[in-house]
NUBA-450742 format. One line per field, with one value per atom (N, C-alpha, C, CB): residue in three letters; residue number from 1; x, y, z. Coordinates in nm, 3 decimals, m for minus. Glycine has a CB too. Layout:
! residues N
resn (ALA/...)
resi (NUM/...)
east (X/...)
north (Y/...)
up (Z/...)
//
This chain:
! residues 127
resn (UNK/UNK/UNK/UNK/UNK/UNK/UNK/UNK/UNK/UNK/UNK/UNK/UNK/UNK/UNK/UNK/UNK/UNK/UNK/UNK/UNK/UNK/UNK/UNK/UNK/UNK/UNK/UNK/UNK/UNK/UNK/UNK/UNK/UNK/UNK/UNK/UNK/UNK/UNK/UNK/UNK/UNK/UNK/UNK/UNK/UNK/UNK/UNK/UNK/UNK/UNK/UNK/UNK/UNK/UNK/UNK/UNK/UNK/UNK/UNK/UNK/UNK/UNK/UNK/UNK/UNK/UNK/UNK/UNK/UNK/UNK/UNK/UNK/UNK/UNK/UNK/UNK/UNK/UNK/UNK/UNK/UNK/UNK/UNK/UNK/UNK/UNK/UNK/UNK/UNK/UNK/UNK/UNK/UNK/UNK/UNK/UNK/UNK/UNK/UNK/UNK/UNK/UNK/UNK/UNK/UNK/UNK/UNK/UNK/UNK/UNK/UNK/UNK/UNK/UNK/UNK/UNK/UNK/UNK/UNK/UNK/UNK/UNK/UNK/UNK/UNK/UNK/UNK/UNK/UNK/UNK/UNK/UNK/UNK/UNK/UNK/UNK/UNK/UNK/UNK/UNK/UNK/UNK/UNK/UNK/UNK/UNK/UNK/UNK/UNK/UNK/UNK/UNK/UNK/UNK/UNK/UNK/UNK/UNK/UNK/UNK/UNK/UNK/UNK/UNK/UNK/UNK/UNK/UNK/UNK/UNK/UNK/UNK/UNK/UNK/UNK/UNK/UNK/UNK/UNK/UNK/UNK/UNK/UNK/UNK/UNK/UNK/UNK/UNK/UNK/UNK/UNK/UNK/UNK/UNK/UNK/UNK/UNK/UNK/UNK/UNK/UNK/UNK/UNK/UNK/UNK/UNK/UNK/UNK/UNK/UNK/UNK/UNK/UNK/UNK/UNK/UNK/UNK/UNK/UNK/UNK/UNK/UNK/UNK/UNK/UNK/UNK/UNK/UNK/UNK/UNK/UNK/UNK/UNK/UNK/UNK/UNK/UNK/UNK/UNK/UNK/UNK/UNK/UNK/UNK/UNK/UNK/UNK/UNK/UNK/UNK/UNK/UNK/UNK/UNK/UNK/UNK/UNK/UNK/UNK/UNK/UNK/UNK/UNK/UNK/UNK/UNK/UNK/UNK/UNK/UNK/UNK/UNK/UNK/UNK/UNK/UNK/UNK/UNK/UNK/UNK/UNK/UNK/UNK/UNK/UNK/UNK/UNK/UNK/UNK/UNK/UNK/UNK/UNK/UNK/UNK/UNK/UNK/UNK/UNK/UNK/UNK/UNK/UNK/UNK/UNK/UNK/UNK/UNK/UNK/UNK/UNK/UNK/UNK/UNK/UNK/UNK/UNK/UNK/UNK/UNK/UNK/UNK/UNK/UNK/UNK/UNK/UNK/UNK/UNK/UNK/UNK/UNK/UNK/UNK/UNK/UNK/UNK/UNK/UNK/UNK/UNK/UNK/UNK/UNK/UNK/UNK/UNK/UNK/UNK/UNK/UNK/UNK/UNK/UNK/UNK/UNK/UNK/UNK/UNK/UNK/UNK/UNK/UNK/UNK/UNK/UNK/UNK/UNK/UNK/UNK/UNK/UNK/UNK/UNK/UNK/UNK/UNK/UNK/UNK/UNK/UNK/UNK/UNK/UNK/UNK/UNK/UNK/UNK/UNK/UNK/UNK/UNK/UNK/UNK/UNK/UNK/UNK/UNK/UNK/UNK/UNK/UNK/UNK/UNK/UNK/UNK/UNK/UNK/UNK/UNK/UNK/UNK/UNK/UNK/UNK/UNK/UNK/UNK/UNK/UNK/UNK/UNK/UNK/UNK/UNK/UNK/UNK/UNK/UNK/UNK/UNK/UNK/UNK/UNK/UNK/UNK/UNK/UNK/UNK/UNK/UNK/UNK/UNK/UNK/UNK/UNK/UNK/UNK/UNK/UNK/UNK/UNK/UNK/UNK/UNK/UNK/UNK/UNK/UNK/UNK/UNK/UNK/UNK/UNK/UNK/UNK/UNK/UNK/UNK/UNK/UNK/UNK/UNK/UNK/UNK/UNK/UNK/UNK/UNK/UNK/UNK/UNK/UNK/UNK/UNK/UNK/UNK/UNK/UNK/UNK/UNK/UNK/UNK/UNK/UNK/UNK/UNK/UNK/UNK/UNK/UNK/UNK/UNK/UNK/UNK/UNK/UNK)
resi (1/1/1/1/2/2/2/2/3/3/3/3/4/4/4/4/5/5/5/5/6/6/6/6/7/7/7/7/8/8/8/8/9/9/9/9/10/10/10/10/11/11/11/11/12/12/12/12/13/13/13/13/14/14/14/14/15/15/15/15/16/16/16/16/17/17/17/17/18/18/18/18/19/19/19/19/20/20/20/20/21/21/21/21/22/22/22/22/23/23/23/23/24/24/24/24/25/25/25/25/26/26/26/26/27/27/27/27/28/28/28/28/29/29/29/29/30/30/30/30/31/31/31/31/32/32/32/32/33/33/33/33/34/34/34/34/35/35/35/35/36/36/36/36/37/37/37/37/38/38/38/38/39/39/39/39/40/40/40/40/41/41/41/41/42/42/42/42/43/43/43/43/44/44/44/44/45/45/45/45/46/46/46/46/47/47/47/47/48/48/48/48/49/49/49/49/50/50/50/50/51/51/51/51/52/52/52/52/53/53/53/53/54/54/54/54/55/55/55/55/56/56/56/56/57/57/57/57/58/58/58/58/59/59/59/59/60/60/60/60/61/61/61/61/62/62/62/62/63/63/63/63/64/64/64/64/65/65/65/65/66/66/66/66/67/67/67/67/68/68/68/68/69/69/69/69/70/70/70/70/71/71/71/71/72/72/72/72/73/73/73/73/74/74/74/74/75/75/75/75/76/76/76/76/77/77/77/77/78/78/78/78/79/79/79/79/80/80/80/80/81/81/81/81/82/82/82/82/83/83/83/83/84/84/84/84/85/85/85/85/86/86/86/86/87/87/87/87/88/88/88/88/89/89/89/89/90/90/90/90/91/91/91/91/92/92/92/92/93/93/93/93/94/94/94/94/95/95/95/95/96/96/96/96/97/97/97/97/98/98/98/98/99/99/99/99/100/100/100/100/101/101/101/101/102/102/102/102/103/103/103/103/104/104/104/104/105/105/105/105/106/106/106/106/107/107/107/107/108/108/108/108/109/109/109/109/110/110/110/110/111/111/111/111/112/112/112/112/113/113/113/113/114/114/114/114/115/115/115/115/116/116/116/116/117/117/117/117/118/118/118/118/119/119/119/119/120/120/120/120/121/121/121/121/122/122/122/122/123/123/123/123/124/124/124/124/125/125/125/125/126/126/126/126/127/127/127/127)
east (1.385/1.448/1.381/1.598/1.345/1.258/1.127/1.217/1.096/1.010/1.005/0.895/1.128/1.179/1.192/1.353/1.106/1.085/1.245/0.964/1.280/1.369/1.494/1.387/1.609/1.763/1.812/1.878/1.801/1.820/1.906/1.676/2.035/2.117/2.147/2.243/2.190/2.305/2.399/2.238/2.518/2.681/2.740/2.800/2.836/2.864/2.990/2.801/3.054/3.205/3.298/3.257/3.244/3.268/3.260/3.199/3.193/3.164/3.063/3.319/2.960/2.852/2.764/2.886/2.613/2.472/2.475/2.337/2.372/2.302/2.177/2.328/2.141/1.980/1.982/1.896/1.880/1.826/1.689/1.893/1.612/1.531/1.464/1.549/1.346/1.328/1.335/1.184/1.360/1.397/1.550/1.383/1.621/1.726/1.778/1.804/1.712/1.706/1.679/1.605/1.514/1.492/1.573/1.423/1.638/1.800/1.857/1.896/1.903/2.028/1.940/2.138/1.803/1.743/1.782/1.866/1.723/1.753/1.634/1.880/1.607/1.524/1.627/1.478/1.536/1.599/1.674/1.494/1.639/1.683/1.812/1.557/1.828/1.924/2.101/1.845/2.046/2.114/2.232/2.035/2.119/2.163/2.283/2.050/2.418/2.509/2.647/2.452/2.534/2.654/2.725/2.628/2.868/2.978/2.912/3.168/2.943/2.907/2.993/2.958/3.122/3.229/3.141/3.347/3.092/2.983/2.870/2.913/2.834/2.692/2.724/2.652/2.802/2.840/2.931/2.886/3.041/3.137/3.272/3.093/3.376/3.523/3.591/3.629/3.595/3.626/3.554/3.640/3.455/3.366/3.363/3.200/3.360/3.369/3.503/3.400/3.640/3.763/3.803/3.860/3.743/3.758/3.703/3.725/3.581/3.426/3.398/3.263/3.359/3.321/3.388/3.248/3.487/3.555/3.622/3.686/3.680/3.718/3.628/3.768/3.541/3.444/3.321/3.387/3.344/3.258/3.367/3.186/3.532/3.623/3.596/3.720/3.574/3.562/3.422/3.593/3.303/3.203/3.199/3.105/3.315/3.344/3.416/3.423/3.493/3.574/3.486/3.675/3.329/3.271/3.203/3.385/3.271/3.243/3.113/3.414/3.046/2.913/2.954/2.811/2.928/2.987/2.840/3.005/2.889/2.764/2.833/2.701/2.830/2.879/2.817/2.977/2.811/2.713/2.805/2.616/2.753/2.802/2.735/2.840/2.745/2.677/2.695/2.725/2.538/2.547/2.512/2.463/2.558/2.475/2.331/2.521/2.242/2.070/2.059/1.963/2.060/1.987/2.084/1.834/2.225/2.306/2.296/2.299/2.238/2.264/2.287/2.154/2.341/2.384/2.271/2.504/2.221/2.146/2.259/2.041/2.248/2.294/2.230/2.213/2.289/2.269/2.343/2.235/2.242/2.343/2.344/2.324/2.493/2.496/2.513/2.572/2.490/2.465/2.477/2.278/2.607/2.617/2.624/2.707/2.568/2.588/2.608/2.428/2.741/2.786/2.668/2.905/2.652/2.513/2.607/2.404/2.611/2.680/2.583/2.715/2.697/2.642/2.534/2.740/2.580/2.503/2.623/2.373/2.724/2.854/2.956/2.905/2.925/3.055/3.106/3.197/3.085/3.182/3.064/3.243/3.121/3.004/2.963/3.066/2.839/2.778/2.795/2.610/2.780/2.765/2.793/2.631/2.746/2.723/2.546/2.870/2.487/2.370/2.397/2.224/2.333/2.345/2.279/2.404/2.202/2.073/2.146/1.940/2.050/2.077/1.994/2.097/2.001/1.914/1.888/1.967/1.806/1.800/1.807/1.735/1.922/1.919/1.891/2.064/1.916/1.923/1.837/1.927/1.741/1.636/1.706/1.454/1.753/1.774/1.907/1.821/1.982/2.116/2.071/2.242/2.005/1.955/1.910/1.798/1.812/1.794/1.895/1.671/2.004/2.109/2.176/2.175/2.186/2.277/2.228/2.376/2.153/2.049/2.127/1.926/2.210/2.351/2.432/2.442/2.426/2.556/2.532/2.674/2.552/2.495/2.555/2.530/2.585/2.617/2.576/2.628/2.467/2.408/2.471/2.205/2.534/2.584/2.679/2.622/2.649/2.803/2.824/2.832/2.913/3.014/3.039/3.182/2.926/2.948/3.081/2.836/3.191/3.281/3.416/3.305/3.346/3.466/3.369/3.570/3.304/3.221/3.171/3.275/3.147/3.090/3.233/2.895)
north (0.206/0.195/0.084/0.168/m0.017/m0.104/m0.110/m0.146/0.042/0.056/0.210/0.006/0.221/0.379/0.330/0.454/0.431/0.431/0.455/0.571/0.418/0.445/0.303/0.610/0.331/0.248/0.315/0.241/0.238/0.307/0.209/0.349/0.223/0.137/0.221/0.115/0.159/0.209/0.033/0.279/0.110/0.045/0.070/0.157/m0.075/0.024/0.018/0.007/0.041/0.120/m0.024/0.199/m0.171/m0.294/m0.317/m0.371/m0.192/m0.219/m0.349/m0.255/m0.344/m0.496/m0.382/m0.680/m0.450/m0.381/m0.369/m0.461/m0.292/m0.290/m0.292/m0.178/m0.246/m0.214/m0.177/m0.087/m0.192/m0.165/m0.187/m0.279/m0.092/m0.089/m0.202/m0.002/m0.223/m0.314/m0.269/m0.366/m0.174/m0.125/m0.188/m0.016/m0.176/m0.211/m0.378/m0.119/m0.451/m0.564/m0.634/m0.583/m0.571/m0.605/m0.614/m0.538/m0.439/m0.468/m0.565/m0.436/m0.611/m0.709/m0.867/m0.692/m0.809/m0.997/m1.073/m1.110/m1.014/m1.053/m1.029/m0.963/m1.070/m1.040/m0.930/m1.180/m0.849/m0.757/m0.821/m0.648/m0.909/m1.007/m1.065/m1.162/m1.125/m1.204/m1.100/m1.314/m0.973/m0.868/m0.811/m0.804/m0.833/m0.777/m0.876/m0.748/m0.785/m0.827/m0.899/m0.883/m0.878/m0.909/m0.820/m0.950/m0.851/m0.740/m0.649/m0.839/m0.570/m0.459/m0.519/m0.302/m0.594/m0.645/m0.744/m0.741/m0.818/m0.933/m0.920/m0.972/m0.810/m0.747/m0.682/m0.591/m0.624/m0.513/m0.554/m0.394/m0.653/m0.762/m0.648/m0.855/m0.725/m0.690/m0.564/m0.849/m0.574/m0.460/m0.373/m0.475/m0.329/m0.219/m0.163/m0.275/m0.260/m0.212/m0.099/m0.361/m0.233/m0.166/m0.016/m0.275/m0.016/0.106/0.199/0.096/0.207/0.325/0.326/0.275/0.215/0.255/0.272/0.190/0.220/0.181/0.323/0.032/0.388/0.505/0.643/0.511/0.615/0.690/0.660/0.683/0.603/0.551/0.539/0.382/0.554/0.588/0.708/0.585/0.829/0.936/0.979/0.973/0.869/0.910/0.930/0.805/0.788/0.743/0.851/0.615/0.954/1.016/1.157/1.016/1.146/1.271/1.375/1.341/1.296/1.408/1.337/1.473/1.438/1.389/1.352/1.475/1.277/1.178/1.241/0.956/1.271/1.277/1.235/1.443/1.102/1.095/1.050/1.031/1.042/0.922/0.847/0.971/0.728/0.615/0.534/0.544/0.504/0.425/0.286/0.463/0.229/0.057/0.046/m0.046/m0.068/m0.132/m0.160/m0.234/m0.191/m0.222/m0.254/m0.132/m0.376/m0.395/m0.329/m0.339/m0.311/m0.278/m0.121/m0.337/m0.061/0.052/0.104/0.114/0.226/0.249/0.300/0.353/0.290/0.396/0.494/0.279/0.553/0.712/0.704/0.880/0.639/0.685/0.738/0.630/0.878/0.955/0.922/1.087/0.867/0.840/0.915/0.773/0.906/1.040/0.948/1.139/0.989/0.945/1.030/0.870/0.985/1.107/0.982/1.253/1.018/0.960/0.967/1.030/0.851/0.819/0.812/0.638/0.914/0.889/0.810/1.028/0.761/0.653/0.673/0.613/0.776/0.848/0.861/0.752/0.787/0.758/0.814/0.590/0.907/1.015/0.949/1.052/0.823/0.760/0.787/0.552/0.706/0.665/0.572/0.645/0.537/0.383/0.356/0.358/0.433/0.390/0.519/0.321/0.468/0.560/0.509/0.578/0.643/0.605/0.660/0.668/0.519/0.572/0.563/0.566/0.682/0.662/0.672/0.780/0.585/0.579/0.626/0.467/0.700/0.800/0.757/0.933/0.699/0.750/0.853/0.733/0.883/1.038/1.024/1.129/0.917/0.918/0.979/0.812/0.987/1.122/1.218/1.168/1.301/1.435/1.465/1.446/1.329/1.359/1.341/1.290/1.295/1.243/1.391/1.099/1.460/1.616/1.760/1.649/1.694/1.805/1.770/1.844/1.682/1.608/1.550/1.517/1.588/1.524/1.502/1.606/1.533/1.539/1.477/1.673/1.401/1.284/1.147/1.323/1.038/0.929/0.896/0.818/0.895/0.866/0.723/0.949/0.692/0.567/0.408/0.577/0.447/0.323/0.214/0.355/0.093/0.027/m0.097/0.027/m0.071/m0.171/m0.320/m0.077/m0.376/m0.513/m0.638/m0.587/m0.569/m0.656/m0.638/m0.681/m0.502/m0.466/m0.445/m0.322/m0.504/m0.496/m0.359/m0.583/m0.273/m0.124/m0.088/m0.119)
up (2.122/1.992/1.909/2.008/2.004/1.923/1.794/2.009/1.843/1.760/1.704/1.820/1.669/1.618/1.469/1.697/1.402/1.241/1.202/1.173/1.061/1.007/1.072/1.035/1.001/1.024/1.117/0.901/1.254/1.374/1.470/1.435/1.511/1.540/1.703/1.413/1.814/1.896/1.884/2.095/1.886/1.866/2.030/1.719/2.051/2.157/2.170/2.284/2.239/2.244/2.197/2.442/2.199/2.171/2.047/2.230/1.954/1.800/1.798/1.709/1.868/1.867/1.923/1.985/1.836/1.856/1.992/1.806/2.051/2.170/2.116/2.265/2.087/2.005/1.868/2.068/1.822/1.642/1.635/1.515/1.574/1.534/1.451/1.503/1.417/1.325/1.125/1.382/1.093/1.023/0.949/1.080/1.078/1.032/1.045/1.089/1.123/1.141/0.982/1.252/0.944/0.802/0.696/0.762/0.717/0.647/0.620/0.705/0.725/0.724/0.706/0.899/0.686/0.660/0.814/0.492/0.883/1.036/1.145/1.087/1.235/1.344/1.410/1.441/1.515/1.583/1.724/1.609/1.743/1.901/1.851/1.958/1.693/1.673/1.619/1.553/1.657/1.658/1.746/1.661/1.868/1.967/2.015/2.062/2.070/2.093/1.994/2.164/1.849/1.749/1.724/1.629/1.667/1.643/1.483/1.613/1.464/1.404/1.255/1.495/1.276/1.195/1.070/1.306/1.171/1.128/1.029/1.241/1.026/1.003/0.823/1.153/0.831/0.734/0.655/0.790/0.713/0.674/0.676/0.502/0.746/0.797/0.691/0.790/0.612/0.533/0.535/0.424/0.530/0.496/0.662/0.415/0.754/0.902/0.899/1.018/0.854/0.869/0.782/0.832/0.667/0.569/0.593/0.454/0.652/0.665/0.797/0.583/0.873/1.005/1.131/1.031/1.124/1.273/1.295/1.274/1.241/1.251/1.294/1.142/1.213/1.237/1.387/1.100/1.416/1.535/1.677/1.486/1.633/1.694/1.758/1.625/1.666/1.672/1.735/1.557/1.738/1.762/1.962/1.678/1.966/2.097/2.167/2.096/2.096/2.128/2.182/2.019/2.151/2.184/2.060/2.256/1.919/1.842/1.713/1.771/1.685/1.588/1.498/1.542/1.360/1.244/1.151/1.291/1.081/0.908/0.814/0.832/0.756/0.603/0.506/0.585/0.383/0.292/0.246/0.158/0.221/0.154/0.068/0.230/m0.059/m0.173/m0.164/m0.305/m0.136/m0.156/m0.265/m0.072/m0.294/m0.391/m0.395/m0.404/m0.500/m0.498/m0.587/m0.478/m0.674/m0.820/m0.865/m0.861/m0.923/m0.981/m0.960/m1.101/m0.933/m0.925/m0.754/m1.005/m0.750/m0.599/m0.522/m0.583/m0.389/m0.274/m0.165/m0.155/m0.226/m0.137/0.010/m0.224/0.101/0.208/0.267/0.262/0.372/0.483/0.603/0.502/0.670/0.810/0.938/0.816/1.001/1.117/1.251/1.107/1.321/1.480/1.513/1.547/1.670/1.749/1.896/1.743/1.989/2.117/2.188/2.190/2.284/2.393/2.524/2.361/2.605/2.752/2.820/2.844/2.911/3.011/3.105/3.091/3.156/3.291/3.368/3.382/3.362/3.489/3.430/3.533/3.338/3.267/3.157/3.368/3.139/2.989/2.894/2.983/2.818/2.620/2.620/2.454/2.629/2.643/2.507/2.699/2.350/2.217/2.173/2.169/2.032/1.961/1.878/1.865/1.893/1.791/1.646/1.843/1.533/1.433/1.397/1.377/1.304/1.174/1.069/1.157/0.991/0.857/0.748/0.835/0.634/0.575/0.449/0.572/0.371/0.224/0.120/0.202/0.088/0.047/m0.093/0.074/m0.191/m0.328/m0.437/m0.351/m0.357/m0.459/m0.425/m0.422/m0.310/m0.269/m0.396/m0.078/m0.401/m0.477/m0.575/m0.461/m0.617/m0.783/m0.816/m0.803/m0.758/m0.801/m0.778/m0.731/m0.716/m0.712/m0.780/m0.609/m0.862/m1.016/m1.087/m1.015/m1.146/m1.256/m1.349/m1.310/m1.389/m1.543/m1.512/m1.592/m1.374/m1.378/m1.336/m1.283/m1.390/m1.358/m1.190/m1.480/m1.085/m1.037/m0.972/m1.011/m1.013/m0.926/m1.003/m0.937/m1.100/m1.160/m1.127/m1.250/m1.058/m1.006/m1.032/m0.859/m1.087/m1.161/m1.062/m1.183/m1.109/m1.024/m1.013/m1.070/m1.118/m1.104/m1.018/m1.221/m0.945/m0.860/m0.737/m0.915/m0.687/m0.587/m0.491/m0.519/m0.575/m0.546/m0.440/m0.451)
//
């Protein structure tokens, strides 16, 4: 995973990294070592964990695949990314994690809605 192109995470059933790519390390303005073993809470910050992910990575734990997008912020305007888990068994019958990629979709959406601004966000309510 260390050296898997793209925003490439495994989470593990603790909600704290196991691995990440360097992709996503860059992300977060981080080394990939200083990653490992942090809570997932930490990273993304407690709300956005509690609203968007924890549920969904609940569910990932539970066996079942996760696709959603979610809009960050970038320079005032939003990036459309699509998230995609999929559960990592142990070998010993449980879920060691969940792996997640993370996608840039915002051209793909920008040309299936060219007539609606969607990328615009209102920095005083914090996207």
């Amino acid at each position: 995973m260390a050296f898997a192109a793209g925003r490439l995470s495994l989470i593990g059933t603790d909600y704290c990294f196991i691995a990440t790519s360097e992709d996503t390390a860059r992300h977060f303005g981080r080394q990939q070592i200083s990653l490992m073993g942090m809570p997932l809470a930490e990273v993304i910050g407690a709300h956005r964990f509690e609203t968007r992910a924890r549920a969904r990575l609940d569910a990932c734990f539970d066996g079942k695949l996760q696709s959603y997008h979610v809009a960050l912020p970038e320079g005032g305007r939003a990036k459309i990314m699509r998230c995609d888990m999929r559960p990592v068994n142990s070998g010993e019958g449980g879920i060691l994690g969940a792996l997640v990629y993370m996608t840039d979709v915002t051209e793909q959406v920008k040309r299936l809605r060219p007539d609606q601004d969607l990328f615009a966000v209102d920095m005083r309510h914090g996207a």
